[in-house]
C-alpha positions as CSV (number, residue, x, y, z in Angstrom):
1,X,-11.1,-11.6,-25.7
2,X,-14.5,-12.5,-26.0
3,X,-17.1,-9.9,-24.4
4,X,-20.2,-10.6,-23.0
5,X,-23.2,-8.8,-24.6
6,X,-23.1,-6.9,-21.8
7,X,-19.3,-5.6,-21.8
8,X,-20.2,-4.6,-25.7
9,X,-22.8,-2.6,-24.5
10,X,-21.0,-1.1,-21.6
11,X,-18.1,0.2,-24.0
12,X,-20.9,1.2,-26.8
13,X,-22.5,2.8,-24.0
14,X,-19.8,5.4,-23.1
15,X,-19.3,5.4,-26.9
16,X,-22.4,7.2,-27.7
17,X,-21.6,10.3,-25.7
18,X,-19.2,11.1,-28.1
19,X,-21.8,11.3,-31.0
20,X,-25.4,13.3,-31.2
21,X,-27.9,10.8,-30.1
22,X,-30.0,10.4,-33.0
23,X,-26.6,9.8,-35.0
24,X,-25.3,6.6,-33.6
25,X,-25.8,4.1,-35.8
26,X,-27.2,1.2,-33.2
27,X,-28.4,-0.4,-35.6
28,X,-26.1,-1.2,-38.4
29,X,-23.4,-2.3,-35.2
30,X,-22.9,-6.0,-35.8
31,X,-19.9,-7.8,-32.9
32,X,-18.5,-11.2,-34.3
33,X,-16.1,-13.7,-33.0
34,X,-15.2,-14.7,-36.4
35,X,-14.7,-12.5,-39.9
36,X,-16.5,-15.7,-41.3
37,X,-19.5,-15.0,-39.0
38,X,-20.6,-12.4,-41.3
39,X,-23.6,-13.4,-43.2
40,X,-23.0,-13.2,-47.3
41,X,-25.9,-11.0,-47.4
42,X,-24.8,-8.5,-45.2
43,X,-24.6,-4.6,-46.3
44,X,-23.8,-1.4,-44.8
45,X,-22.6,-3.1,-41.1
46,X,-20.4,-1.7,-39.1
47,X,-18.6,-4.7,-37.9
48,X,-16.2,-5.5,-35.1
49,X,-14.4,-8.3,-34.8
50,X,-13.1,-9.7,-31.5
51,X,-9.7,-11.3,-30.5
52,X,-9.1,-14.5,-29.3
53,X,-6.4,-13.4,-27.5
54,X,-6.8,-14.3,-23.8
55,X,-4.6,-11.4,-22.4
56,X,-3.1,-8.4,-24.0
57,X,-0.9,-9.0,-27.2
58,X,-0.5,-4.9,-28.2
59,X,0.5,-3.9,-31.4
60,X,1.2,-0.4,-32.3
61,X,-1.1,2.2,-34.6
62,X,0.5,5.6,-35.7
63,X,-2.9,7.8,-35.5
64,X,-3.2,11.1,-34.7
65,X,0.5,12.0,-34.0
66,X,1.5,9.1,-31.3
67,X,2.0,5.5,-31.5
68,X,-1.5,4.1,-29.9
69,X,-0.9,0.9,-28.4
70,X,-3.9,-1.5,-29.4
71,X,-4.7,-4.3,-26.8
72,X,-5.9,-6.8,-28.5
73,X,-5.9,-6.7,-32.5
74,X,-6.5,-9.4,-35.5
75,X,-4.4,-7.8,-38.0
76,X,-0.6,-6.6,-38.2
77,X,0.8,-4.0,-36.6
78,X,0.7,-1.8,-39.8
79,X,-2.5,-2.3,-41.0
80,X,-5.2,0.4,-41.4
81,X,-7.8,0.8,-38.8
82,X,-10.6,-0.2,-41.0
83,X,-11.8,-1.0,-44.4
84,X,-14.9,-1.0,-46.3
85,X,-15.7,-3.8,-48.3
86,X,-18.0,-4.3,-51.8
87,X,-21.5,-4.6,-50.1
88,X,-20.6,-1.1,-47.9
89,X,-19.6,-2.8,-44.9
90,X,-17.3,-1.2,-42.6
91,X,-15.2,-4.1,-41.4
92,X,-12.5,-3.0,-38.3
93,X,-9.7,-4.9,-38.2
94,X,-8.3,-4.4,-34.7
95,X,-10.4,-5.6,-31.3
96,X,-10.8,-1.7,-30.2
97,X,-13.7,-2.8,-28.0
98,X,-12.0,-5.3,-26.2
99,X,-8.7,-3.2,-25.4
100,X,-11.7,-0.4,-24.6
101,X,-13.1,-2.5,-22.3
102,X,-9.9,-4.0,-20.7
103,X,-8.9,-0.5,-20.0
104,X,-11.8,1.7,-19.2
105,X,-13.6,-1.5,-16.7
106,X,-10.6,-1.6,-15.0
107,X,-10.5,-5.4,-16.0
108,X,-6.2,-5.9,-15.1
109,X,-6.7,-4.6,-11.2
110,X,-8.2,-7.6,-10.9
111,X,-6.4,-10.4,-12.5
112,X,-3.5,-10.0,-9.5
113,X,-4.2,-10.2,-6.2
114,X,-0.9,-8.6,-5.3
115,X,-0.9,-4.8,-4.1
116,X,1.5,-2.3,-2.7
117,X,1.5,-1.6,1.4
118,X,-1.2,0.7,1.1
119,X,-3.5,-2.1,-0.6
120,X,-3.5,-0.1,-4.5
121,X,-2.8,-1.8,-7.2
122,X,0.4,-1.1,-8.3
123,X,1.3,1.3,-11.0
124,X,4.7,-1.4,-11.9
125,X,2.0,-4.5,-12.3
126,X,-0.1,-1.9,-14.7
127,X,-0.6,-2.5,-18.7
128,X,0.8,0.9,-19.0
129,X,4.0,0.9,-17.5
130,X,4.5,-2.1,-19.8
131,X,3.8,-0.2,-22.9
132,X,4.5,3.5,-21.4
133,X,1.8,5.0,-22.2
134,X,-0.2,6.1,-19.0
135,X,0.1,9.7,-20.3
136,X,-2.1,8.7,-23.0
137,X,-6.3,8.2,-22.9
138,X,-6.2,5.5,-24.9
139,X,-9.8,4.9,-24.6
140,X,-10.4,8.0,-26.4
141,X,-8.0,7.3,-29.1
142,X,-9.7,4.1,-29.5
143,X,-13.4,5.5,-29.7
144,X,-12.0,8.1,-32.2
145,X,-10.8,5.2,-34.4
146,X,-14.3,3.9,-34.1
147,X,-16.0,7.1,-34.9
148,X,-13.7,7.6,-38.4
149,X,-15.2,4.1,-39.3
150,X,-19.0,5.4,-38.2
151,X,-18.4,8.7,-40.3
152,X,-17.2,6.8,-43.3
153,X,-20.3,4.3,-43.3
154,X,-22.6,7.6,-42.8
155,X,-20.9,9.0,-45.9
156,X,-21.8,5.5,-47.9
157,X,-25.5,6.6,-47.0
158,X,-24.9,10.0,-48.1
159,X,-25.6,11.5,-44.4
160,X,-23.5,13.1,-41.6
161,X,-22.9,12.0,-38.1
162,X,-21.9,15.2,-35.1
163,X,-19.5,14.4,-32.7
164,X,-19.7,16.0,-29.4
165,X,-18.2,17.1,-26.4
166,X,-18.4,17.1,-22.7
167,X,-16.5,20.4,-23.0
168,X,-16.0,23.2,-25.4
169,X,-12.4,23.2,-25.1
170,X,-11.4,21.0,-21.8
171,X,-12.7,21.2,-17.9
172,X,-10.4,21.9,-15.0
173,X,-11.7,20.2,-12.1
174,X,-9.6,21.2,-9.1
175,X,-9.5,19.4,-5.9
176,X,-7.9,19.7,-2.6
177,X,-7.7,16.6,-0.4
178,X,-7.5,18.1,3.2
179,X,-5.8,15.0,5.0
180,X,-4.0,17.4,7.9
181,X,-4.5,21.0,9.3
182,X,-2.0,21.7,11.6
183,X,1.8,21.6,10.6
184,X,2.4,22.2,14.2
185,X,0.5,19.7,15.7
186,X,2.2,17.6,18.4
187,X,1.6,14.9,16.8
188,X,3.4,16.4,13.6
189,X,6.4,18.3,16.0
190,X,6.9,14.7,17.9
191,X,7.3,12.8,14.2
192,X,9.8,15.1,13.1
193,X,12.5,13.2,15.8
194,X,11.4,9.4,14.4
195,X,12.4,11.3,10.6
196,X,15.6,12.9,12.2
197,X,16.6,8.9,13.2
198,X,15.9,7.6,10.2
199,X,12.8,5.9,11.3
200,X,10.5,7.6,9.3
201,X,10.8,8.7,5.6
202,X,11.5,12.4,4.8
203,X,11.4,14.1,1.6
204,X,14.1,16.9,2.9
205,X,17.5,16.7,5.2
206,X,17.6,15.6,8.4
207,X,19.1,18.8,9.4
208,X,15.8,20.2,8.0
209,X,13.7,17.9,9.8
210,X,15.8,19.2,13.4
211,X,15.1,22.8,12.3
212,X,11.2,22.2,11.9
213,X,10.7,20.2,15.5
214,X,13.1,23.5,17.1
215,X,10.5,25.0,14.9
216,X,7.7,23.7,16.1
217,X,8.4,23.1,20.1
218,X,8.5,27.1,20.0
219,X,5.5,27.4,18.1
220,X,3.4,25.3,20.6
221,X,5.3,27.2,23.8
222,X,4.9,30.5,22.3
223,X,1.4,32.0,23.6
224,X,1.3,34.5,20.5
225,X,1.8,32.3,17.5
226,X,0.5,33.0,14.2
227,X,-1.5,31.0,12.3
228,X,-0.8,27.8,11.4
229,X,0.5,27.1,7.8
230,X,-1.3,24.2,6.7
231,X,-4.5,26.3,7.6
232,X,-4.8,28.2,4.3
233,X,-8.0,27.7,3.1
234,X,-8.8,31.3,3.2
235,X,-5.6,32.1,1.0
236,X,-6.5,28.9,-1.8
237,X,-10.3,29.9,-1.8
238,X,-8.9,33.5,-2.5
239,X,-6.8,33.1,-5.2
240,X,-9.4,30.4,-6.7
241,X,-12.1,33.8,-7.0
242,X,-9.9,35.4,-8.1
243,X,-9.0,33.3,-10.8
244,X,-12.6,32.3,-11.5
245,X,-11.9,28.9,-10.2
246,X,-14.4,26.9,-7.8
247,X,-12.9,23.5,-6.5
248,X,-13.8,20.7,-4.4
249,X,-12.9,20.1,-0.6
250,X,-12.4,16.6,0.2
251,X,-12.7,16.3,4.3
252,X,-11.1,13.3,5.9
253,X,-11.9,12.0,9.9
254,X,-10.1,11.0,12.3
255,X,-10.2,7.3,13.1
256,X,-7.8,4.5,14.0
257,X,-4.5,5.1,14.4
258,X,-2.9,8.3,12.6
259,X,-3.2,7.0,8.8
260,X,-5.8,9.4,8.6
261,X,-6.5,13.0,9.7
262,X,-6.2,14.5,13.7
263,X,-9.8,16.1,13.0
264,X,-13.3,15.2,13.6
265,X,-16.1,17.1,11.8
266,X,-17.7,18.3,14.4
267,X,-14.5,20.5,15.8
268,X,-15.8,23.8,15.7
269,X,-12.9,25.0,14.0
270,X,-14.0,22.1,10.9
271,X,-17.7,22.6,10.7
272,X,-17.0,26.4,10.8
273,X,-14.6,25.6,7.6
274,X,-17.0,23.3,5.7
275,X,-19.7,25.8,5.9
276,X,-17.6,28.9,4.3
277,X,-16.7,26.8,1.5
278,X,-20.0,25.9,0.7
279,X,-21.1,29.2,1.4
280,X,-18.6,30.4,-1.1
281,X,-19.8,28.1,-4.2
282,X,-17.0,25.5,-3.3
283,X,-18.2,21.6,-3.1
284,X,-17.2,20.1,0.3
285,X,-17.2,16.0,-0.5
286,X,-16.0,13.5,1.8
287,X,-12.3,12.2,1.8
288,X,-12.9,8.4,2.3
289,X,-10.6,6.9,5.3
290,X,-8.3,4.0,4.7
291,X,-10.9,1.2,6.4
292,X,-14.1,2.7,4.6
293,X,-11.9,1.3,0.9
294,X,-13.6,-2.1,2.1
295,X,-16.0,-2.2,5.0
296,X,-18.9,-0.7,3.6
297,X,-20.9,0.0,7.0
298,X,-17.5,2.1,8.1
299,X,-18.0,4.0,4.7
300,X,-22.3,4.7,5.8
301,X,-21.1,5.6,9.0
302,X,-18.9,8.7,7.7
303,X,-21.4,9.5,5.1
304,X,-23.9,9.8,8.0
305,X,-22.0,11.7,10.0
306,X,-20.6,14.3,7.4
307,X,-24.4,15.0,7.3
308,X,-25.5,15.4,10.6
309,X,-23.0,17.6,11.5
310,X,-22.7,19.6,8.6
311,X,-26.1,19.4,7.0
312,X,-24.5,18.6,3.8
313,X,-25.4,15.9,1.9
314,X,-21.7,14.9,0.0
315,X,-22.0,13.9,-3.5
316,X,-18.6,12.6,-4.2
317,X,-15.9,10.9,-2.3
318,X,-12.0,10.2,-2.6
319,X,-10.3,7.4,-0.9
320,X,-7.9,8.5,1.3
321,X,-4.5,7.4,-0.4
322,X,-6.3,6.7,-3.6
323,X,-6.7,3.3,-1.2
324,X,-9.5,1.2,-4.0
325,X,-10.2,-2.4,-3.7
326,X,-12.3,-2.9,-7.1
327,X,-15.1,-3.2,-7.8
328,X,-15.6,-3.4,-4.0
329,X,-14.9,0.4,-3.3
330,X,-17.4,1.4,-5.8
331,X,-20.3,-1.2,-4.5
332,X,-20.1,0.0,-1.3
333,X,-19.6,3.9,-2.6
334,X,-22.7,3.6,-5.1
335,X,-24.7,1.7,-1.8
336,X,-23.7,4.9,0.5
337,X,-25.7,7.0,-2.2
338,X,-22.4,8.8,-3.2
339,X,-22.8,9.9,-6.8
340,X,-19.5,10.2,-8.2
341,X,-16.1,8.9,-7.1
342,X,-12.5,10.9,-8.1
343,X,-10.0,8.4,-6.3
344,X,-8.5,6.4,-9.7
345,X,-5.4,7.4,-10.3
346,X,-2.1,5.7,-9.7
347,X,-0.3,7.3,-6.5
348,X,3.2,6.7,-8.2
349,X,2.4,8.2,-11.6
350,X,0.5,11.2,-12.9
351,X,-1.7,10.1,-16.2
352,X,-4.8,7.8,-16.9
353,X,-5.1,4.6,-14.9
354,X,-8.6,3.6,-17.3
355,X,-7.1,5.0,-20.7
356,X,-9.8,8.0,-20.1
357,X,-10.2,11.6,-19.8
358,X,-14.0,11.6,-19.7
359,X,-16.7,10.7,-16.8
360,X,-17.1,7.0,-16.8
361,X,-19.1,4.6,-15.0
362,X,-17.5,1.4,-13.7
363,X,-18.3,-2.6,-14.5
364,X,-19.8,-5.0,-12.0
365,X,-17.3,-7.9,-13.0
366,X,-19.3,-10.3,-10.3
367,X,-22.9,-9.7,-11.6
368,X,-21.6,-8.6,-15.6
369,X,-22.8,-5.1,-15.4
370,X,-22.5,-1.7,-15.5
371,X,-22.9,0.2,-11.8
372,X,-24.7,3.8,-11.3
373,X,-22.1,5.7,-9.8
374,X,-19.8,7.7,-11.4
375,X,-15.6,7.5,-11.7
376,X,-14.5,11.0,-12.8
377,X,-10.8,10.3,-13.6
378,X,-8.2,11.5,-11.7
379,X,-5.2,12.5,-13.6
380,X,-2.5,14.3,-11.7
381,X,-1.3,14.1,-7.9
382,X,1.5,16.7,-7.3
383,X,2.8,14.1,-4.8
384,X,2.7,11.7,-7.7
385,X,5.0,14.0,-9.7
386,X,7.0,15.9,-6.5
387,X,7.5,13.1,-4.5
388,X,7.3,9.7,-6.5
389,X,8.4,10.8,-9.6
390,X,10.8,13.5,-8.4
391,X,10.9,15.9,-11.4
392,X,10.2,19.0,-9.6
393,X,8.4,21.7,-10.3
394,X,9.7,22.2,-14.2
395,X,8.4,18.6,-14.8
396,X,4.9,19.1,-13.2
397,X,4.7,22.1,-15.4
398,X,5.8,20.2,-18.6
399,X,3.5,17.2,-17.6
400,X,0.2,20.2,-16.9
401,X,0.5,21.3,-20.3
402,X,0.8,17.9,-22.0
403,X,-2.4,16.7,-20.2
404,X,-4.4,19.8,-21.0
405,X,-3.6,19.2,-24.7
406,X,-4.9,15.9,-24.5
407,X,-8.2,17.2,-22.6
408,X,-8.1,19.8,-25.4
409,X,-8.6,17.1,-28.4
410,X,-11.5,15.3,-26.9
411,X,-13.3,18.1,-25.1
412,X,-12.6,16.1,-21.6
413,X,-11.2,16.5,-18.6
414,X,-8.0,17.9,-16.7
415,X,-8.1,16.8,-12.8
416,X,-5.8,18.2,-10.7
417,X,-5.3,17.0,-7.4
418,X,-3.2,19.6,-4.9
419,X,-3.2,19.1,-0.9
420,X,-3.1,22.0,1.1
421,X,-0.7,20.6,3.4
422,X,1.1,20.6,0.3
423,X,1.2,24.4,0.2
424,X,3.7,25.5,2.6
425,X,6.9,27.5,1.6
426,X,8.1,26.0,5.0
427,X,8.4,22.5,3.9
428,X,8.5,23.1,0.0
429,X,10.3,26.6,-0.8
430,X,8.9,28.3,-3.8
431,X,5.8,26.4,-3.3
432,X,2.9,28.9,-3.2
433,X,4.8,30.6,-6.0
434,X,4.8,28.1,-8.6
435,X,1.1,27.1,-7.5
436,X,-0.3,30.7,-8.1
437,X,1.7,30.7,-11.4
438,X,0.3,27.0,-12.0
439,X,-3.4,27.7,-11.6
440,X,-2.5,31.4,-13.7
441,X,-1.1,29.4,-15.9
442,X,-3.7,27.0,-16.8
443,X,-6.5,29.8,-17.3
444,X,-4.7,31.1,-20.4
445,X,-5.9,28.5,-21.6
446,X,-9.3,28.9,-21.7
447,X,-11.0,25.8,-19.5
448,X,-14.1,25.5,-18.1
449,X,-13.3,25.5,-14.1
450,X,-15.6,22.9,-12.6
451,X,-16.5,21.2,-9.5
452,X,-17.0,17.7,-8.9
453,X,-20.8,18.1,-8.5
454,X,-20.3,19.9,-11.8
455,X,-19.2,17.0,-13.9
456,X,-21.6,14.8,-12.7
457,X,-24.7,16.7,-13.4
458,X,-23.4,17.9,-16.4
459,X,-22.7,13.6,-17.8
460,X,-26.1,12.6,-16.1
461,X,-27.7,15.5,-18.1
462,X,-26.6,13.9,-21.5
463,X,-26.5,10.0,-20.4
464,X,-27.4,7.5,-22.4
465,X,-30.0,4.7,-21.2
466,X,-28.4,1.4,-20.9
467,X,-30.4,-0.9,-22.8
């Protein structure tokens, strides 16, 4: 595939925050179509070669304990990585920038126009549920290759290159996505009769589903009710302090029909919540609603009101049902003034939709550039894993504790995702259990808890200029 001198740049670009600045090797890089392009003359290059291929033709690498699919390649399946020739060049012989780019740009969302009911991409058209490897950044396994073939041509000059990391040993970012409120809403009570037909989907019985509208036809009748159990903000942010754990808040409005929340931000009850948990060192960000995915002045209108009513200014955003048209979302995100969006992830799978466990920032595929804002990967959903994929609690466990070793070897990033209407022992039994032993779980070993605003002024901190 042949890259623009811009898409080179763009992958180099998020290359050089793996390596001390004044150790990248800029200019001894040289990016040919053709091995024969190299000039006779040449010494000490570090040379990449592109593909021809059009689309995707993987072939498989065994480095560092897996089988890394490569994208696009110019050699055989079992060739090395890279060799060094006579005149101390560093020659690679698989396209890693190209299957970089492919991944990490988002570059297959938009060669089908076909998406699920929600309008995502879907995780069954993906490259990685081709090759099964969405548990995998392989963006970072690529830039590793890379950066064996950078230390090698340092060694040839008799000097050292310093890799670095975002994080010492991996960052947590924990985020809550606070779509509903009220488990006993009418609204809520009334929907439980359409699930008890068989006109809506349920993730429980139908006998169940009759016990919670009984359920909830007392609670609204009864003048002495407790409180409601999707209202536990004050029981997460507690355990979070007590853990040593700040998250992020994502608030969504109502608007429309009922795809989105039965709040408005200025309901006392709201605004009251928004400012506690800012108060207490928490980020409140704003939970995009399904229209503002694609009608940009819908998007400025939230944004604008978030602020007036709560006098926060958010600095990151979610789409509501990870709901992304791209690169349109993140046009009209970055044009909002929103610095960092957390929405990619694919709803029917926990893992890395862009092959990435780092901060990235996204490609401008219309005008062939790199955009401002930020994408801090999301890479687990518990609905994703409870609800799509089905495997329970024992599986999100196992899958939490593969994902943080993989944040552990590059020093990136864990994102977990957890509702908190997601958090109620009356619709999941055991629930609050397993979370508190989740979170407990997950500081044995040793992260760096962070918020959204966090990450991005930690990456803008150490950016690169793009040149």
């Amino acid at each position: 595939m042949y890259l623009s001198d811009n898409k080179v740049n763009y992958i180099i670009h998020h290359l050089k925050h793996h390596l001390e600045a004044e150790d990248f090797p800029q200019d001894a890089i040289e990016v040919l179509k053709r091995p024969d392009d190299l000039p006779d003359d040449s010494k000490n290059r570090i040379v990449f070669i592109l593909s021809e291929e059009e689309i995707p033709n993987p072939v498989f690498l065994n480095f560092r304990g897996h089988k890394i699919p490569v994208l696009f390649s110019n050699a055989i399946p079992d060739e090395k990585i890279f060799h060094i020739d006579d005149r101390g060049n560093v020659i690679f012989h698989h396209d890693l920038l190209s299957s970089a780019f492919y991944l990490l740009s988002g570059l297959q969302e938009t060669e089908t126009t076909e998406k699920d009911r929600f309008g995502r991409f879907p995780y069954d058209l993906s490259i990685q549920k081709k090759l099964n490897c969405v548990h995998l950044p392989l963006v970072n396994y690529y830039f590793e290759m890379i950066i064996d073939g950078v230390e090698a041509h340092a060694r040839l000059q008799d000097k050292e290159i310093r890799r670095k990391r975002l994080f010492d040993n991996f960052g947590l970012f924990l985020s809550h996505d606070v779509d509903r409120v009220a488990f006993y809403h009418p609204f809520h009570v009334l929907y439980k009769i359409k699930q008890i037909m068989g006109l809506a989907p349920v993730n429980y019985s139908k006998i169940k589903a009759a016990g919670l509208f009984f359920r909830g036809v007392f609670y609204n009748l009864n003048p002495f009710r407790g409180q409601d159990p999707w209202w536990n903000f004050d029981w997460m942010m507690n355990l979070e302090k007590r853990l040593g754990i700040r998250s992020t808040f994502f608030f969504l409005r109502q608007e429309d029909r009922f795809d989105n929340s039965l709040y408005k931000y200025h309901y006392k009850k709201i605004k009251a919540l928004i400012t506690k948990i800012s108060k207490e060192g928490f980020e409140a960000g704003l939970h995009g609603t399904m229209r503002s995915a694609t009608d940009a002045k819908n998007l400025l209108q939230q944004k604008s009101e978030f602020s007036r009513v709560t006098g926060i200014e958010p600095v990151g955003i979610r789409q509501h049902y990870l709901r992304f048209s791209h690169p349109l979302t993140f046009k009209n995100q970055q044009a909002a003034g929103l610095k960092y969006d957390t929405s990619l992830a694919f709803a029917e799978h926990d893992g890395y939709r862009n092959g990435y466990c780092w901060p990235f920032r996204p490609f401008d595929f219309e005008n062939d550039k790199m955009m401002q804002i930020w994408e801090i990967p999301l890479v687990m959903m518990e609905v994703s894993v409870l609800n799509y994929r089905k495997a329970g609690f024992s599986g999100l466990q196992e899958a939490v504790a593969h994902y943080i070793t993989e944040a552990e070897k590059f020093g990136g990033i864990f994102s977990l995702l957890w509702h908190n209407c997601r958090l109620s022992d009356i619709e999941i039994p055991g629930v609050t259990e397993f979370y508190e032993h989740l979170l407990k779980e997950i500081m044995q070993h040793n992260p760096e808890p962070v918020r959204g605003i966090d990450v991005y002024r930690k990456i803008e901190a150490d950016r690169y200029e793009f040149n």
